[in-house]
N, C-alpha and C positions, 0 to 999 in steps of 0.2 A: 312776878307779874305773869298771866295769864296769855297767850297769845291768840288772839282770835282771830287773824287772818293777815293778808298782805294782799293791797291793790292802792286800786287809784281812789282814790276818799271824795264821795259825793255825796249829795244830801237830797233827796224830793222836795219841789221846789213847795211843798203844799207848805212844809217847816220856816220855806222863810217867809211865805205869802199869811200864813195865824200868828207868826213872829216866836212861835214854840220854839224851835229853833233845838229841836230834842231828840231828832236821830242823825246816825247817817248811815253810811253804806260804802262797800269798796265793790268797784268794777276790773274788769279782769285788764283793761284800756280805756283810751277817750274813746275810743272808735267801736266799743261793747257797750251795751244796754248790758250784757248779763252781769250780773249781781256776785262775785265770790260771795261762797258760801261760809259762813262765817262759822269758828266753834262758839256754841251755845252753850257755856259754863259760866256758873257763879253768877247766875239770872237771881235777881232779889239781896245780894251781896252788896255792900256800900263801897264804893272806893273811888277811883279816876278811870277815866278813860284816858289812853295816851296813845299819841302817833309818833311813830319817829320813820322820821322821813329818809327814806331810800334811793328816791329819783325826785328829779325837781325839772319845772319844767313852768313859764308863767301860766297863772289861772285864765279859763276862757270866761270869767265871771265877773261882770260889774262891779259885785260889791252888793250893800243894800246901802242906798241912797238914804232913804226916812233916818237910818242910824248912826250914818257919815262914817262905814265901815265899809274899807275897802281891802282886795285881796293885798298878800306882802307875797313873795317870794322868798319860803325860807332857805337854811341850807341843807344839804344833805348830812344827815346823822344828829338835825335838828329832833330834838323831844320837845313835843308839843303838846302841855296839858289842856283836852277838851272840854272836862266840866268836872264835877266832884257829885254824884249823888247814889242812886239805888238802880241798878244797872237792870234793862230790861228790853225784849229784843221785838220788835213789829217785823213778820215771817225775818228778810232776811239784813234787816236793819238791825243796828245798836243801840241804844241811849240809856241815859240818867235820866231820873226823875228826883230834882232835887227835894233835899230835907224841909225847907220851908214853903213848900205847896204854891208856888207861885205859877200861872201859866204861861207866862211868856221867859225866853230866852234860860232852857233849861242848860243848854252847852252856855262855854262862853265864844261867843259869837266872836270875837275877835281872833282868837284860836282857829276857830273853822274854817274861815276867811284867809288863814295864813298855810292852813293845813289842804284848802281847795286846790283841786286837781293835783296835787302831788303823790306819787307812789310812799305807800307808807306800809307797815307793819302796825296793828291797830294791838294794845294790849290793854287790858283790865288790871287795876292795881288794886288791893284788895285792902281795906284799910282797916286795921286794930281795932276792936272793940274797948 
């Protein structure tokens, strides 16, 4: 697995507002806007995204109501599979872009949800051809 960064796991809310639901982002705290800077390897590679979670702490996040998904609190040293597709990075965002061209809900959204606001270590899993 790939490591691409450790923070707090947030997502721009445009992702849940088009229901894309296809990047996210780690911040360096709640109380930072700034963005960790993420490594930018194995862009165009097919695999997983994973987080495994390092601090836990409850989400400051609703949920998305329209899809009856709301945050969990997982555990710590919890691995949390976020999506399966062609990994691809908006400046200093992450996401899949899954295999079957669908535009909505490119993570799986119930993962993200579990994985909000929690301190994680974000990794690229590269998967066999």
């Amino acid at each position: 697995m790939q490591e691409l960064g450790t923070g707090v796991l947030v997502w721009d809310g445009a992702e849940r507002r088009s229901d894309r639901y296809g990047t996210v982002c780690l911040v360096a705290s709640l109380s930072s806007k700034g963005k960790v800077r993420l490594v930018q390897a194995k862009e165009g590679a097919r695999g997983h995204l994973v987080a495994i979670v390092k601090e836990t702490r409850q989400s400051r996040h609703i949920g998305d109501l329209s899809h009856g998904v709301f945050p969990k609190t997982p555990e710590v040293g919890q691995k949390i599979t976020l999506g399966e597709g062609t990994m691809f990075f908006e400046g200093e965002s992450v996401g899949l872009r899954p295999d079957d061209s669908r535009s909505t809900q490119w993570l799986d959204m119930r993962a993200l949800y579990n994985a909000h606001d929690q301190t994680v270590t974000l990794y690229f899993e590269e998967l066999s051809n």
